[in-house]
Structure formats: C-alpha cells, structure tokens
CHARMM-style PDB file with segment names, atoms N, HN, CA, C and O in Angstrom:
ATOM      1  N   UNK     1    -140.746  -0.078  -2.100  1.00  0.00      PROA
ATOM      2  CA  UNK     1    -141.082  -1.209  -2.946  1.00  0.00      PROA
ATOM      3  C   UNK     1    -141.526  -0.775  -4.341  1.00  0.00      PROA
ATOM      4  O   UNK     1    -141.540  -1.557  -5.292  1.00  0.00      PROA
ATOM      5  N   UNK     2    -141.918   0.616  -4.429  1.00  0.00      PROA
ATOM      6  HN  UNK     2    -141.906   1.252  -3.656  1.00  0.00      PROA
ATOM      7  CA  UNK     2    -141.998   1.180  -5.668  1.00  0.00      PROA
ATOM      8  C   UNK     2    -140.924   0.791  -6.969  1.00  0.00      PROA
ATOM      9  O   UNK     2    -141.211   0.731  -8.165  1.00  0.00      PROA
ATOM     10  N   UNK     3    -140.089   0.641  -6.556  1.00  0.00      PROA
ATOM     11  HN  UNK     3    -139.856   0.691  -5.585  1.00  0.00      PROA
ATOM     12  CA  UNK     3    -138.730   0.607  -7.422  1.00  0.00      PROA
ATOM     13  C   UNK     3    -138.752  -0.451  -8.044  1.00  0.00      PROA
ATOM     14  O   UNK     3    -138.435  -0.480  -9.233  1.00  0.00      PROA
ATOM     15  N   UNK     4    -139.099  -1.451  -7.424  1.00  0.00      PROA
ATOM     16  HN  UNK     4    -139.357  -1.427  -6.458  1.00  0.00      PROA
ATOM     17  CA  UNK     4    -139.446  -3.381  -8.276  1.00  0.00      PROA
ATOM     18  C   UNK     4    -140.648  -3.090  -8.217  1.00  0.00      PROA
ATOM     19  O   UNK     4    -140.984  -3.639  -9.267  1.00  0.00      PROA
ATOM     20  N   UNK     5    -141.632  -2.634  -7.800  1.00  0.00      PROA
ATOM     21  HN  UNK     5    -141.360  -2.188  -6.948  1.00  0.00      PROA
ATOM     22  CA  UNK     5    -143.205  -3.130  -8.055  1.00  0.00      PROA
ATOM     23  C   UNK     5    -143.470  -3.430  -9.779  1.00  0.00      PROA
ATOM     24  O   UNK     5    -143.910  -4.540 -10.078  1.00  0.00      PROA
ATOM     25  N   UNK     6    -143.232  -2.564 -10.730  1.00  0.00      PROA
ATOM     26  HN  UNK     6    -142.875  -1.662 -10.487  1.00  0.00      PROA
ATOM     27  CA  UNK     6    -142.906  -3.267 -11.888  1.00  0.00      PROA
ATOM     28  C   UNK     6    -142.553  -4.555 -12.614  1.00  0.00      PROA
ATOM     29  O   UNK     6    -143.110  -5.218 -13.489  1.00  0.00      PROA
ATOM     30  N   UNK     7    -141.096  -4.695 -11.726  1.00  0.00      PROA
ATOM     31  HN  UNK     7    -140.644  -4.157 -11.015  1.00  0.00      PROA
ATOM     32  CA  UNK     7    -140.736  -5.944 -12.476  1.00  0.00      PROA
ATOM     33  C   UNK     7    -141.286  -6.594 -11.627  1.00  0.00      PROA
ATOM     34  O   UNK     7    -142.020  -7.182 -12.422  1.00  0.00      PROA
ATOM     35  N   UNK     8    -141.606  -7.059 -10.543  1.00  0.00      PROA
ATOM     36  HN  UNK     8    -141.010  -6.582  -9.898  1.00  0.00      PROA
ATOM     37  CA  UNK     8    -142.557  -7.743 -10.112  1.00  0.00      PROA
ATOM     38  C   UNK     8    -143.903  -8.556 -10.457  1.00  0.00      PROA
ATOM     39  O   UNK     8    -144.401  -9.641 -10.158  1.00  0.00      PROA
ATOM     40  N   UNK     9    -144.243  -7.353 -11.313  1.00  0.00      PROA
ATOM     41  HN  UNK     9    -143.838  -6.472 -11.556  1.00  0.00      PROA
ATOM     42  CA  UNK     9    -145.727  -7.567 -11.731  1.00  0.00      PROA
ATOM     43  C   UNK     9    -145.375  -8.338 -12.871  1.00  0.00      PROA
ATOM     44  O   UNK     9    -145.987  -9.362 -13.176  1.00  0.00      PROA
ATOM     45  N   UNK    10    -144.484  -7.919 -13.466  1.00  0.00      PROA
ATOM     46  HN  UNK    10    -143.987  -7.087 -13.219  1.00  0.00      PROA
ATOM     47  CA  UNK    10    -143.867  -8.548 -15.147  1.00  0.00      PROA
ATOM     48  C   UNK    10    -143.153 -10.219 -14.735  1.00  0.00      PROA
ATOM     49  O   UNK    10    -143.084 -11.286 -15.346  1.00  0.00      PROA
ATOM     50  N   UNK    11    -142.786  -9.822 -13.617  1.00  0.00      PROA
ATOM     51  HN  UNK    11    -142.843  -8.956 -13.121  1.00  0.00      PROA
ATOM     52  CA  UNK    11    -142.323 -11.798 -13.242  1.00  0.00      PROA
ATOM     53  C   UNK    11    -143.314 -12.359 -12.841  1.00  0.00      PROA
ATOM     54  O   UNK    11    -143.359 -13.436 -13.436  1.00  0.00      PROA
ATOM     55  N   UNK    12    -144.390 -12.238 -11.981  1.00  0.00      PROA
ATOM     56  HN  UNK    12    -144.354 -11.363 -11.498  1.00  0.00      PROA
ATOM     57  CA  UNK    12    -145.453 -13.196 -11.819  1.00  0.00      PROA
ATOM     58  C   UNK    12    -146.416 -12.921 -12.734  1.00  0.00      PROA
ATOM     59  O   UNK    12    -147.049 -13.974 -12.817  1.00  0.00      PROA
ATOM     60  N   UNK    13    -147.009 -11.949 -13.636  1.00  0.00      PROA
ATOM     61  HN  UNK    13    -146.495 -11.094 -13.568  1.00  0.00      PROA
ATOM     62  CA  UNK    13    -148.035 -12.154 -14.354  1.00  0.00      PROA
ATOM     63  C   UNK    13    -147.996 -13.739 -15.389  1.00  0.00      PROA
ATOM     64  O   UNK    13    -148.988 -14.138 -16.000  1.00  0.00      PROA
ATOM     65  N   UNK    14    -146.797 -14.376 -15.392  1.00  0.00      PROA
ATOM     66  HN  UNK    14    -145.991 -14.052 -14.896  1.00  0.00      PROA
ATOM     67  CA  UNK    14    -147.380 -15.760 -16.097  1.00  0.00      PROA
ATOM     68  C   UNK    14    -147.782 -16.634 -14.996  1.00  0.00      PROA
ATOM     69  O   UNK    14    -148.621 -17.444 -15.389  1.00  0.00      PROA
ATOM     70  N   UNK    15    -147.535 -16.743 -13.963  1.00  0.00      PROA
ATOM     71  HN  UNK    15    -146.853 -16.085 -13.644  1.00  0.00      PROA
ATOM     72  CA  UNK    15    -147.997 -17.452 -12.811  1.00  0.00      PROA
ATOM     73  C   UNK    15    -148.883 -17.762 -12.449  1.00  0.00      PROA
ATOM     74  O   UNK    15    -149.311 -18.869 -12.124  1.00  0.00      PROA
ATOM     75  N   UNK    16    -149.446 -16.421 -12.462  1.00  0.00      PROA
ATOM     76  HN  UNK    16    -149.098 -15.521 -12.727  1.00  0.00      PROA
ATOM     77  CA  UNK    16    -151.318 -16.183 -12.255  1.00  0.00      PROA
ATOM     78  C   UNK    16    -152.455 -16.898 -12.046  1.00  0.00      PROA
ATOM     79  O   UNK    16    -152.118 -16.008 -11.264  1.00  0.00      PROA
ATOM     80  N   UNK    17    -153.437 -17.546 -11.903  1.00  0.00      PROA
ATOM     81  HN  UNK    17    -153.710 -18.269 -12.538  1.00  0.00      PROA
ATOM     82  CA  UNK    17    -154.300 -18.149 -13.188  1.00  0.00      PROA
ATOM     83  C   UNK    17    -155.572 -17.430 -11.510  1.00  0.00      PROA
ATOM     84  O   UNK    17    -155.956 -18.117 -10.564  1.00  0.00      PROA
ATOM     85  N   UNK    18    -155.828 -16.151 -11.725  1.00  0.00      PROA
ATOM     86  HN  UNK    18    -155.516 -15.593 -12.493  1.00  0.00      PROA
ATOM     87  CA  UNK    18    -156.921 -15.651 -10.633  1.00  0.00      PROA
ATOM     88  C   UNK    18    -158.338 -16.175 -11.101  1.00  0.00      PROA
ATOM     89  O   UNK    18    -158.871 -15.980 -12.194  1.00  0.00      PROA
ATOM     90  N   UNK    19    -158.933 -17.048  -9.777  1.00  0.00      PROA
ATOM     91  HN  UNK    19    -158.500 -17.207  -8.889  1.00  0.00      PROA
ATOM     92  CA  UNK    19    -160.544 -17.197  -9.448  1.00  0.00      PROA
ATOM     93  C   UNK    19    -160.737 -16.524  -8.561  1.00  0.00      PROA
ATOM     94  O   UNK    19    -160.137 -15.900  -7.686  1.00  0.00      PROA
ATOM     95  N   UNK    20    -162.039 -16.812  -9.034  1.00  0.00      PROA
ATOM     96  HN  UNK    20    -162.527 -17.319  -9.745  1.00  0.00      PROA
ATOM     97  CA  UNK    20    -162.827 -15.962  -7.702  1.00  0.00      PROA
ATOM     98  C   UNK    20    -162.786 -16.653  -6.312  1.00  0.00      PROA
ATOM     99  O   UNK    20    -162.769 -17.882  -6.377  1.00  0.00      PROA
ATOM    100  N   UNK    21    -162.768 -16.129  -5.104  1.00  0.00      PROA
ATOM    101  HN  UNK    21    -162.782 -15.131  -5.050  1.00  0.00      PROA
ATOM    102  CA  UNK    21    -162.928 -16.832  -4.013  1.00  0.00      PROA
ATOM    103  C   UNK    21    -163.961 -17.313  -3.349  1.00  0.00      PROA
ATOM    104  O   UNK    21    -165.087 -16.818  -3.396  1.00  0.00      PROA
ATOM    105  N   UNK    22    -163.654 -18.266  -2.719  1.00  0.00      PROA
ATOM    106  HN  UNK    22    -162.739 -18.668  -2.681  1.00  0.00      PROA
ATOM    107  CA  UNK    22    -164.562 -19.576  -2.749  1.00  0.00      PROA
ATOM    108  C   UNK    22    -165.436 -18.599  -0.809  1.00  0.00      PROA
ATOM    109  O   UNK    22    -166.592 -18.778  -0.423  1.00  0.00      PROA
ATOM    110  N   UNK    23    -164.759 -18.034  -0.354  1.00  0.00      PROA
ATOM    111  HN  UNK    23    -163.820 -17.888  -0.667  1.00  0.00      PROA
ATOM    112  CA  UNK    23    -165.057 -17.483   0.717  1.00  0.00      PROA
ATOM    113  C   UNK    23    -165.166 -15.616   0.571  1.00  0.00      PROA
ATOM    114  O   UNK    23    -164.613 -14.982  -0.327  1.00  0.00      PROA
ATOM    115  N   UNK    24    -165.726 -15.210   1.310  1.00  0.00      PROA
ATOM    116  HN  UNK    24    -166.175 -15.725   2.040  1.00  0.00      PROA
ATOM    117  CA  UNK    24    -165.109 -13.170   1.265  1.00  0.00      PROA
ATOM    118  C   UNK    24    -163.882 -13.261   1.688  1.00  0.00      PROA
ATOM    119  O   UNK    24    -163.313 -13.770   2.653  1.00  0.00      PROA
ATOM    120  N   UNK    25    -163.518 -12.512   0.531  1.00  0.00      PROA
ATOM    121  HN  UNK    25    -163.980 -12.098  -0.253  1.00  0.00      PROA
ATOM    122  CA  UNK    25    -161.533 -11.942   0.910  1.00  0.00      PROA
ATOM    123  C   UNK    25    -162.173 -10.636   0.927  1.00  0.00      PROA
ATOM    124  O   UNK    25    -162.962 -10.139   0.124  1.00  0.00      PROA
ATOM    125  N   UNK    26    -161.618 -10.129   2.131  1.00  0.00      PROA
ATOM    126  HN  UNK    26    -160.978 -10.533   2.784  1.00  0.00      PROA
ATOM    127  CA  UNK    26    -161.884  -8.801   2.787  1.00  0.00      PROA
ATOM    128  C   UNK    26    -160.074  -8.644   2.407  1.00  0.00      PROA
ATOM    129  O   UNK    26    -159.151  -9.213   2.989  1.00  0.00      PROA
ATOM    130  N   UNK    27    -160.014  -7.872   1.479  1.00  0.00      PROA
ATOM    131  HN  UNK    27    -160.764  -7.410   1.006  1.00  0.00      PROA
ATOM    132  CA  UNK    27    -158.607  -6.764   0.614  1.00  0.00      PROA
ATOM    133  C   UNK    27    -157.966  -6.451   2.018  1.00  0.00      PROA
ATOM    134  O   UNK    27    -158.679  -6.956   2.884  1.00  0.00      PROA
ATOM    135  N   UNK    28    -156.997  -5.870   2.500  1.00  0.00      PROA
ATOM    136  HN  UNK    28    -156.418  -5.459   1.796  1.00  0.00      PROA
ATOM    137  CA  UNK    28    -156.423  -5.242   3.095  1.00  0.00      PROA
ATOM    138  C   UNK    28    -155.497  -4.275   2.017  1.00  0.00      PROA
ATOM    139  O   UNK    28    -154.594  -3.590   2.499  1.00  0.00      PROA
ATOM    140  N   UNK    29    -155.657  -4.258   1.102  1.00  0.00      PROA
ATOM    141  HN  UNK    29    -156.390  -4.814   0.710  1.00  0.00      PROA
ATOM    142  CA  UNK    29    -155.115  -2.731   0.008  1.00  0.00      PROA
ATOM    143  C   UNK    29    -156.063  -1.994  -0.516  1.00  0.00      PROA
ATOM    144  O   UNK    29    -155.942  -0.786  -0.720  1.00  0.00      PROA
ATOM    145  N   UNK    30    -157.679  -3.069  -0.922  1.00  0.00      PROA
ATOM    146  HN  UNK    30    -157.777  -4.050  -0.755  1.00  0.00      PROA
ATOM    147  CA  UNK    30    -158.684  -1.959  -0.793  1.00  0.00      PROA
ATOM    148  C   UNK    30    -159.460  -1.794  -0.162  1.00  0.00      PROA
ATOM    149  O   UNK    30    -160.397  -1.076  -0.511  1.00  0.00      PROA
ATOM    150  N   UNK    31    -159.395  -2.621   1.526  1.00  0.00      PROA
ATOM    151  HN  UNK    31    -158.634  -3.204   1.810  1.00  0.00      PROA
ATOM    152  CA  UNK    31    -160.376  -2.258   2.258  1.00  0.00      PROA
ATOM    153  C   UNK    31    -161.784  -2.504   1.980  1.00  0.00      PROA
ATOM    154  O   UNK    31    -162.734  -1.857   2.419  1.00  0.00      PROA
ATOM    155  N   UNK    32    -161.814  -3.483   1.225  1.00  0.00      PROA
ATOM    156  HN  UNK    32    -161.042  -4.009   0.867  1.00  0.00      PROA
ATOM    157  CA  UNK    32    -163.173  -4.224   1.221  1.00  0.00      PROA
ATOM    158  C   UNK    32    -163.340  -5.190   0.580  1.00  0.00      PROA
ATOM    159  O   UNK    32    -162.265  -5.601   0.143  1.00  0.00      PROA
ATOM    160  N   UNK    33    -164.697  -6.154   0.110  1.00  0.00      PROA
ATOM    161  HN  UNK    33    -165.570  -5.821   0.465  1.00  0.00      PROA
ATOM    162  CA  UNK    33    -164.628  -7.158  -0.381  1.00  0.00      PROA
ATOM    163  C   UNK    33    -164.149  -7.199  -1.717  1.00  0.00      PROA
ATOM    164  O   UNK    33    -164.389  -6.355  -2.580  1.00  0.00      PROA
ATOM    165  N   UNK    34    -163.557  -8.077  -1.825  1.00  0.00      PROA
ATOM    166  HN  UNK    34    -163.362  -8.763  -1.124  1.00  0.00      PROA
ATOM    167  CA  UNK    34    -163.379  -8.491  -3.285  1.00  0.00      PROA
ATOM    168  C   UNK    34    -163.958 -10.154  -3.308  1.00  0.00      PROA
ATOM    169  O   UNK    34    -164.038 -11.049  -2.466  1.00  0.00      PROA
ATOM    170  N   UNK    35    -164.411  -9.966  -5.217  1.00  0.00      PROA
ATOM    171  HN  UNK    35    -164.347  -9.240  -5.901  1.00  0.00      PROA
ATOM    172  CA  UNK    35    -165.222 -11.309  -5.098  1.00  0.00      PROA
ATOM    173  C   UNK    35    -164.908 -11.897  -6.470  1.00  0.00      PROA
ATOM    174  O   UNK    35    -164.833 -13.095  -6.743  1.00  0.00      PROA
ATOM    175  N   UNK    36    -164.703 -10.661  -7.444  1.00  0.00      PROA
ATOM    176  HN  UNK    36    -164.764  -9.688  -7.222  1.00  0.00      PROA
ATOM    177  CA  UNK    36    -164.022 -11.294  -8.777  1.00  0.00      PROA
ATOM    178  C   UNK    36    -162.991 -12.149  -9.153  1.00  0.00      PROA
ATOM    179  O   UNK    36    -162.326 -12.439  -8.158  1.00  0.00      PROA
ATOM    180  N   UNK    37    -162.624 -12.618 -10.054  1.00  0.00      PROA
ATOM    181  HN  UNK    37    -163.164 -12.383 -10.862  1.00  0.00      PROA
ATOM    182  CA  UNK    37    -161.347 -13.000 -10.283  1.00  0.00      PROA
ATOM    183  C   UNK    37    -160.324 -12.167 -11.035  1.00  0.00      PROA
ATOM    184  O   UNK    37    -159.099 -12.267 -10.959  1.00  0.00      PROA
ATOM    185  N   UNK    38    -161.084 -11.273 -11.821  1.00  0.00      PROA
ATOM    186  HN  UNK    38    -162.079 -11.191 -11.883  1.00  0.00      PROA
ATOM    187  CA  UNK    38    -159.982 -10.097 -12.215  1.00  0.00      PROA
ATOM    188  C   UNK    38    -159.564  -8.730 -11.007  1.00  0.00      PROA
ATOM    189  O   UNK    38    -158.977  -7.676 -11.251  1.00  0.00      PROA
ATOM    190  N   UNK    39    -160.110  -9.229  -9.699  1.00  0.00      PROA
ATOM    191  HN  UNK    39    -160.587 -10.086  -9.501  1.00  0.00      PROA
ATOM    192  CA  UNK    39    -159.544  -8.417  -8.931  1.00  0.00      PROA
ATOM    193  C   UNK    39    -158.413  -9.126  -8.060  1.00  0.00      PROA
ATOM    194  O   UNK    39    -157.924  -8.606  -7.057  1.00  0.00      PROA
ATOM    195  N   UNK    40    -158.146 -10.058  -8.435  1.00  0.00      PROA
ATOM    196  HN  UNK    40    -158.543 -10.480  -9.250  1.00  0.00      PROA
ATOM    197  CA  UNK    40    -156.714 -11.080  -8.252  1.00  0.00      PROA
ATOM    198  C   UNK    40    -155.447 -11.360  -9.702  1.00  0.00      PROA
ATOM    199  O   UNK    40    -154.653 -12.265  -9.953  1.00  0.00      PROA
ATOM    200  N   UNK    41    -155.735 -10.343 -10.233  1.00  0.00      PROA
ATOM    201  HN  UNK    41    -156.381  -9.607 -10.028  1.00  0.00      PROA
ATOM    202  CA  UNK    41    -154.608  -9.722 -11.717  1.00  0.00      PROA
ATOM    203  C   UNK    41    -153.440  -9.470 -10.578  1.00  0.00      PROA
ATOM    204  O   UNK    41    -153.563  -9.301  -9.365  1.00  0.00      PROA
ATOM    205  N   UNK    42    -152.240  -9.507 -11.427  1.00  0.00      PROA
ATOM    206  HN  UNK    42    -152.140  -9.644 -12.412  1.00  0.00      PROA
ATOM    207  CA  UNK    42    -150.884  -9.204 -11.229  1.00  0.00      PROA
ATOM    208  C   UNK    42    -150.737  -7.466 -10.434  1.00  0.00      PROA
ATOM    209  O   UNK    42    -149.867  -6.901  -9.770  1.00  0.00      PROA
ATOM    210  N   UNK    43    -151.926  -7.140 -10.887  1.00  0.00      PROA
ATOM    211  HN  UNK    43    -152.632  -7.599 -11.427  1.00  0.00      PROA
ATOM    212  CA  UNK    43    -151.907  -5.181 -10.729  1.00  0.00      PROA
ATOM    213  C   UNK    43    -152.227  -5.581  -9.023  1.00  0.00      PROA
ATOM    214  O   UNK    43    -151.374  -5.065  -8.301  1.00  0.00      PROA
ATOM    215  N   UNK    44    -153.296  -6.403  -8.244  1.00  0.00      PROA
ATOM    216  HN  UNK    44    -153.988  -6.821  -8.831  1.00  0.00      PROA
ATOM    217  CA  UNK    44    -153.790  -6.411  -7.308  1.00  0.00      PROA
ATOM    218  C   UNK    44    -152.124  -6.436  -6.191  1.00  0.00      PROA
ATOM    219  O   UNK    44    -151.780  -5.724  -5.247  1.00  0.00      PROA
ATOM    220  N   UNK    45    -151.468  -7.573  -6.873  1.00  0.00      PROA
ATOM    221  HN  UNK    45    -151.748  -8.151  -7.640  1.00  0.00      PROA
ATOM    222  CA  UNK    45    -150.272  -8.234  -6.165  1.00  0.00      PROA
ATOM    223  C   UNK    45    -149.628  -6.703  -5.982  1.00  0.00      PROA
ATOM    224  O   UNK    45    -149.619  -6.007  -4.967  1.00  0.00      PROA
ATOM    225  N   UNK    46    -148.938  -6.336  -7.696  1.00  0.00      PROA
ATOM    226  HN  UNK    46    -148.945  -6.902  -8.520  1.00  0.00      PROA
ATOM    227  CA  UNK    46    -148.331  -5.086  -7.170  1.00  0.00      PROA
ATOM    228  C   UNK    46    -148.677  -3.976  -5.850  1.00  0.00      PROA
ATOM    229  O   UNK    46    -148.027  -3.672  -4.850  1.00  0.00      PROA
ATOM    230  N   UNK    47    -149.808  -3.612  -6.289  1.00  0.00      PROA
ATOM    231  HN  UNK    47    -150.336  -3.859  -7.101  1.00  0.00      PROA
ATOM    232  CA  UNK    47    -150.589  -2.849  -5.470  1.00  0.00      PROA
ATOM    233  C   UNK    47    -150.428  -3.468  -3.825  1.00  0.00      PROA
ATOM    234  O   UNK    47    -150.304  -2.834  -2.777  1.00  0.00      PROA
ATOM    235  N   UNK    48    -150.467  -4.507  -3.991  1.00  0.00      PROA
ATOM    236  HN  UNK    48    -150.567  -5.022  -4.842  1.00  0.00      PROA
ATOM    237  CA  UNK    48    -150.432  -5.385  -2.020  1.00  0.00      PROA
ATOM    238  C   UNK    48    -149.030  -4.959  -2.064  1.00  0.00      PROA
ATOM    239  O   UNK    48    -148.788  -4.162  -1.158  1.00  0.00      PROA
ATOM    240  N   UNK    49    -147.795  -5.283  -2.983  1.00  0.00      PROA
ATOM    241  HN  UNK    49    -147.991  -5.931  -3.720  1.00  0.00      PROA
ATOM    242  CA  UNK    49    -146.630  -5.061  -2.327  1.00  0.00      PROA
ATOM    243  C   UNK    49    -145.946  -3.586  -1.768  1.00  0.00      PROA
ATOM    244  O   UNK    49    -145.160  -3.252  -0.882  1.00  0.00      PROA
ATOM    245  N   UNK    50    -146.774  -2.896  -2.887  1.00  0.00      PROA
ATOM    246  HN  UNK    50    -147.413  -3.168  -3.606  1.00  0.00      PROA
ATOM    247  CA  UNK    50    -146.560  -1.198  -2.298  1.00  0.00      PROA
ATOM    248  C   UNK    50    -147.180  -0.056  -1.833  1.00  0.00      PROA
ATOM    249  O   UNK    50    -146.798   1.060  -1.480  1.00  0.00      PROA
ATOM    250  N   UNK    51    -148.663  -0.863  -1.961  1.00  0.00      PROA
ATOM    251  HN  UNK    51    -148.973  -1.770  -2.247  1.00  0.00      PROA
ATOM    252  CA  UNK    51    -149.271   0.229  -0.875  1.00  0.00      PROA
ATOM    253  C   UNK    51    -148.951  -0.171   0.694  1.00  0.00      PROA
ATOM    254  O   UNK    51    -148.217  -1.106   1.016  1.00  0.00      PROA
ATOM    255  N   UNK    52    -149.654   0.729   1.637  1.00  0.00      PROA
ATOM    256  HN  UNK    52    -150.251   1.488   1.376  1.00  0.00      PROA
ATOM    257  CA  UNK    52    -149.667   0.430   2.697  1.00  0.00      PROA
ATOM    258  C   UNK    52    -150.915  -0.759   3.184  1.00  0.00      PROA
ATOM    259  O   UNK    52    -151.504  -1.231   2.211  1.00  0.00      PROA
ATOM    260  N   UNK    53    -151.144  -1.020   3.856  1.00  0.00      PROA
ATOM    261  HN  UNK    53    -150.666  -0.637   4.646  1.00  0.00      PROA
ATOM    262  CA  UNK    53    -151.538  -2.482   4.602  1.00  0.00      PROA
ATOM    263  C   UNK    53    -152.721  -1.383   5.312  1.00  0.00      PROA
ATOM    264  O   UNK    53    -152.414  -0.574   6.187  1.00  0.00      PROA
ATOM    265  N   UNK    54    -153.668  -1.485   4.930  1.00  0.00      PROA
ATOM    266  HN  UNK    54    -153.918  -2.142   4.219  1.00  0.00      PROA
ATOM    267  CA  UNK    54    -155.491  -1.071   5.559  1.00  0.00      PROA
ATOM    268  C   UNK    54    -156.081  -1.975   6.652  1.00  0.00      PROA
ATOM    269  O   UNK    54    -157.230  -2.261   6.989  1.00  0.00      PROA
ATOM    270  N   UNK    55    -154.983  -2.280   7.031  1.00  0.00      PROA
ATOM    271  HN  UNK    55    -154.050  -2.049   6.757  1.00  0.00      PROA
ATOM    272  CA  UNK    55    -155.703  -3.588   8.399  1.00  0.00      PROA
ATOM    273  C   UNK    55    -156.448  -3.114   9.007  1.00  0.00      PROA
ATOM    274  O   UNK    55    -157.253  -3.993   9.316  1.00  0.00      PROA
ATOM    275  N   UNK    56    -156.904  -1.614   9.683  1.00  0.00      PROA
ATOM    276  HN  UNK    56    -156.250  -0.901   9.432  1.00  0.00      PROA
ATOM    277  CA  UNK    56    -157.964  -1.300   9.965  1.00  0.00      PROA
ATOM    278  C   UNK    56    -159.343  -1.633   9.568  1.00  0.00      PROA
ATOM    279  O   UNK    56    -160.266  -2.243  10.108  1.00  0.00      PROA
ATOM    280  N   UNK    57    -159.179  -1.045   8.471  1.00  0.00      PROA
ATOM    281  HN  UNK    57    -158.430  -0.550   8.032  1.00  0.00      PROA
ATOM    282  CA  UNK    57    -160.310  -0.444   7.819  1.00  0.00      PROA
ATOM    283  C   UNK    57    -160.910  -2.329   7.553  1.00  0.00      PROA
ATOM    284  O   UNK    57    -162.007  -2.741   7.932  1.00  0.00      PROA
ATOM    285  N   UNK    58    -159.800  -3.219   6.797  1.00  0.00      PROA
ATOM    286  HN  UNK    58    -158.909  -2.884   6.489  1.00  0.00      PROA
ATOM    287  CA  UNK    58    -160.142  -4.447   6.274  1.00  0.00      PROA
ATOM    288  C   UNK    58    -161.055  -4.954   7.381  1.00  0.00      PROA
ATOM    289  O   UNK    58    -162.189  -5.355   7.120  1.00  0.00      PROA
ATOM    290  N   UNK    59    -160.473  -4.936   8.843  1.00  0.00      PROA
ATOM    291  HN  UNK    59    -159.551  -4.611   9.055  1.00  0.00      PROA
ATOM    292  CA  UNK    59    -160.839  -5.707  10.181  1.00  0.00      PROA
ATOM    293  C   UNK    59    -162.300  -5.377  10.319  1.00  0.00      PROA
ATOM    294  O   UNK    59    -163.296  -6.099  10.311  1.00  0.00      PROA
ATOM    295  N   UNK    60    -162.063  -3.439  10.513  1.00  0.00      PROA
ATOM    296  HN  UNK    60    -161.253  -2.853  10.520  1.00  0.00      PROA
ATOM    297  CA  UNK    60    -163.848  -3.480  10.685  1.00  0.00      PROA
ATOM    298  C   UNK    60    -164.865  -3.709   9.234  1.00  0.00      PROA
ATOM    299  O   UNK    60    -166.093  -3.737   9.317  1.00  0.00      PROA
ATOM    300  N   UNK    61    -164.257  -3.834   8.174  1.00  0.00      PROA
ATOM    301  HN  UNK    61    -163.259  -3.811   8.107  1.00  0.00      PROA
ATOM    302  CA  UNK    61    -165.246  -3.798   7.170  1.00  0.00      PROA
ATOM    303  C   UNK    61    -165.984  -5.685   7.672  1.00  0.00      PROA
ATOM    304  O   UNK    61    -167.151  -6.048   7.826  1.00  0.00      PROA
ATOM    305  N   UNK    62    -164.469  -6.581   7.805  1.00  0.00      PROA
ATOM    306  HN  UNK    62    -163.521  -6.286   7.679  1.00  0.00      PROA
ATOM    307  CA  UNK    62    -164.680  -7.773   8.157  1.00  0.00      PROA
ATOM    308  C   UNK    62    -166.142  -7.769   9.745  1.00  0.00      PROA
ATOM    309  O   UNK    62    -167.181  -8.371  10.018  1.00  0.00      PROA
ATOM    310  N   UNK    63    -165.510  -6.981  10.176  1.00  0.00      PROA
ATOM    311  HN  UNK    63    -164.666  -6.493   9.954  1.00  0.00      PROA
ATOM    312  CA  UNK    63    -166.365  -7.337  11.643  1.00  0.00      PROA
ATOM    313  C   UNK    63    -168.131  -6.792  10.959  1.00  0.00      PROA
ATOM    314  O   UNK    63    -168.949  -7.615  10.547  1.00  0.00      PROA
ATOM    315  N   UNK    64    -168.290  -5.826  10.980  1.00  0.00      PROA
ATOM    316  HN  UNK    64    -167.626  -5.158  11.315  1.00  0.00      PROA
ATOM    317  CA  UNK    64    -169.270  -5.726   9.956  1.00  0.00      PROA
ATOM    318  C   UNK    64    -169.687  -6.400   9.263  1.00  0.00      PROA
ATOM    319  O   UNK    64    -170.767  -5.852   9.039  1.00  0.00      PROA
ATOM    320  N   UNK    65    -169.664  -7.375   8.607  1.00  0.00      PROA
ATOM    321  HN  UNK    65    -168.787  -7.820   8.789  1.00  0.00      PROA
ATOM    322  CA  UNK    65    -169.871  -7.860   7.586  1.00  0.00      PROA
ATOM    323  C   UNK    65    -170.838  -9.045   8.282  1.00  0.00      PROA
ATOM    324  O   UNK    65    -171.961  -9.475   8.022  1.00  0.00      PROA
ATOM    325  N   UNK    66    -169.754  -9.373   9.369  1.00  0.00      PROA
ATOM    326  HN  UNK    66    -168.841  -9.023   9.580  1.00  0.00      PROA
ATOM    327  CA  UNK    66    -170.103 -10.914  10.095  1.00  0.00      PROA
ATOM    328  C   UNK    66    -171.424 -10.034  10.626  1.00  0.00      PROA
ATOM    329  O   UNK    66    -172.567 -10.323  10.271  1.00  0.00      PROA
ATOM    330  N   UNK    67    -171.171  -9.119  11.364  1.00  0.00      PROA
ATOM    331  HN  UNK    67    -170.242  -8.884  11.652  1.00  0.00      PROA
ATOM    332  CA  UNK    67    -172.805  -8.437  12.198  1.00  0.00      PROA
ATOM    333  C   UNK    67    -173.901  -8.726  11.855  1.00  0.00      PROA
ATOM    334  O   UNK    67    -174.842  -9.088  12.562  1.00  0.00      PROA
ATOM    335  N   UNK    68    -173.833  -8.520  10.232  1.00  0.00      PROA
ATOM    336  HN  UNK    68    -173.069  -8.226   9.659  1.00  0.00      PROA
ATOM    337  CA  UNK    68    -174.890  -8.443   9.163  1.00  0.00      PROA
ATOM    338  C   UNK    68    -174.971  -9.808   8.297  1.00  0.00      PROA
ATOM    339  O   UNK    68    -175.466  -9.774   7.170  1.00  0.00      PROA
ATOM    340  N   UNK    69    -174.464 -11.031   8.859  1.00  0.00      PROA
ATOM    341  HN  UNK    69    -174.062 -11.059   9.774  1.00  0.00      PROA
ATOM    342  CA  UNK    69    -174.541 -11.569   8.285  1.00  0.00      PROA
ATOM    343  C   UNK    69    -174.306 -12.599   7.221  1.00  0.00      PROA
ATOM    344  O   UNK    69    -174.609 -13.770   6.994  1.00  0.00      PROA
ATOM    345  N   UNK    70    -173.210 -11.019   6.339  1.00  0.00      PROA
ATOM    346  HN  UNK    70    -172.964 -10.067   6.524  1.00  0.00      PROA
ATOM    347  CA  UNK    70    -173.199 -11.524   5.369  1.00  0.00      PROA
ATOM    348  C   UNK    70    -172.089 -12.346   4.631  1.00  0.00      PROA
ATOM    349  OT1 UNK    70    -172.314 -12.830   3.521  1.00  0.00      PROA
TER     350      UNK     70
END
C-alpha cells in the first residue's frame, strides 16, 4: 500500500475536517489513545492504510484503560 499511500493522502486531504473524539479512540496504528484533532490529519489515514494493524497492543491498551477506569 506504500505505492498509493501518497496519492491517497493528496486525494482525501480536502475531505478532512478532523475533531477531536467525542469518546477514547484507542489507534490501532499507534496503539494508544488518541484525543486530538490533529491526530485525525490525512498523515494518520495514510499511516492506517500502510502500516500494519496493532490490534493487540490497541485491545489491551483498551482493556486497561476500562480496569482503571478511565
């Protein structure tokens, strides 16, 4: 997916319009919370389409999270 991740990013960056989330988005590309709205930029999308998928790591950061709370 390397090969389009580029033009990718260059076709939806007018699309865009990133808030912050109204709930925890637990990332599955970075494996933890995200809460900004500039961590929902066009770079985030790329990045989801060509890295690999952290469903691990996302699940227990998620299960954790609930443990504590938070």
């Amino acid at each position: 997916m390397t090969l389009v991740g580029d033009r990718y990013r260059e076709l939806i960056t007018t699309h865009l319009s990133p808030r912050p989330p109204t709930i925890p988005f637990h990332s599955s590309v970075k494996s933890k919370v995200l809460d900004n709205a500039s961590d929902f930029g066009p770079q985030y999308w790329q990045d989801n389409l060509e890295s690999p998928v952290l469903f691990h790591s996302a699940a227990k950061a998620l299960v954790a999270s609930n443990e504590r709370g938070v």
